[in-house]
N, C-alpha and C positions, 0 to 999 in steps of 0.2 A: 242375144243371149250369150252367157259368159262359156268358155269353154270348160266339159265338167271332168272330175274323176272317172273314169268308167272301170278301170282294172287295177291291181296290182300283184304283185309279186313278192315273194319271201323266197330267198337261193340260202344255201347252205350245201356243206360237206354232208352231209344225212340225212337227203328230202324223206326219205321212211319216217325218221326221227321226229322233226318237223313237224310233218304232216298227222302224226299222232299227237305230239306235244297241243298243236293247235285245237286240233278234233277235242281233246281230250279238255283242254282251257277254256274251250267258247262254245263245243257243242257242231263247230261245223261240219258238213259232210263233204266230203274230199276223194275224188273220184279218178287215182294215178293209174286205172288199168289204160296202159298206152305203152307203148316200148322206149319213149324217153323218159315215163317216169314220174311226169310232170304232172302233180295234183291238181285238178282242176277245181277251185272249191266254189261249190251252190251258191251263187248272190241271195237265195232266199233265206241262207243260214247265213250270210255274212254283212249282206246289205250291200255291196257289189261285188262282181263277179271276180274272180282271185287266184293264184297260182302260187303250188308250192312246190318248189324245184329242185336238183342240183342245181350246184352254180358252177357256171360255164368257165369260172378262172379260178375258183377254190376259194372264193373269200364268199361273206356269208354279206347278203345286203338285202335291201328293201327298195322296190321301184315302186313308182306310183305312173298308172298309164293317163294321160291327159286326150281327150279326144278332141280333132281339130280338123276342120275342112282340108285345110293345104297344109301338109306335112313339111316343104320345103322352105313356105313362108313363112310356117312358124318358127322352125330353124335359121332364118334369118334372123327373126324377133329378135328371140334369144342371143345369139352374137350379138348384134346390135346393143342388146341392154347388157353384154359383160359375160352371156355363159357362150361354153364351146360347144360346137357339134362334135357328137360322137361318132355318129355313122350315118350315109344317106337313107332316104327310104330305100326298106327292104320288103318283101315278103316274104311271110314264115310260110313254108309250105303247108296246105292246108287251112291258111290262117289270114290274119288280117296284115294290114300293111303299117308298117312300123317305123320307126325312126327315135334317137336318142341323143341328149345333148346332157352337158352337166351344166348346172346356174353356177352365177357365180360365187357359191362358199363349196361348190364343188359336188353339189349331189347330185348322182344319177335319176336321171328324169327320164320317163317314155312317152312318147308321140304315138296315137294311134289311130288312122284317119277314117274317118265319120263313115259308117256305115260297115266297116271292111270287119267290125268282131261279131264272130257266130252268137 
């Protein structure tokens, strides 16, 4: 079986913003009472599970999380066919275990390994 989309994310300077701009476009429910802030929006109003954030370097972007058995061989993959790793596996605290590489035209990608999302 192919490995699937299971998450992504939308960062910007004004997750408030955002996270209404969205709500208010497509109907989703978005759910930032957390102390980072971070919109957690219902897969059953969006079709998968999603996140609207600050963005942690001030520029405003779109990840798409990919779920994969081995987080480190799939980062190999990748180099392999031309994209870089970004960072090793991490985990967020409280959270699943993660990993990020850019392909090669340069987009940010997320690794999210199998089983580790609430």
């Amino acid at each position: 079986m192919a490995d699937k989309v299971v998450h992504f994310e939308i960062a910007g300077q004004d997750p408030k913003g955002l996270q209404k701009f969205y709500t208010d476009l497509f109907g989703w429910k978005v759910d930032a009472d957390n102390p980072m802030d971070y919109g957690m929006v219902d897969p059953s109003t969006a079709g998968i599970a999603g996140g609207i954030s600050p963005s942690p370097d001030g520029t405003s972007h779109v990840t798409v999380y990919i779920e994969v058995d081995d987080l480190d061989a799939a980062l190999k993959m990748a180099e392999k066919l031309g994209g870089k790793k970004i960072n090793d596996p991490m985990e967020v605290p409280g959270g699943p275990m993660l990993a990020h590489f850019a392909d090669p035209a340069g987009n940010f990608i997320g690794l999210v390994k199998s089983g580790s999302m609430a």
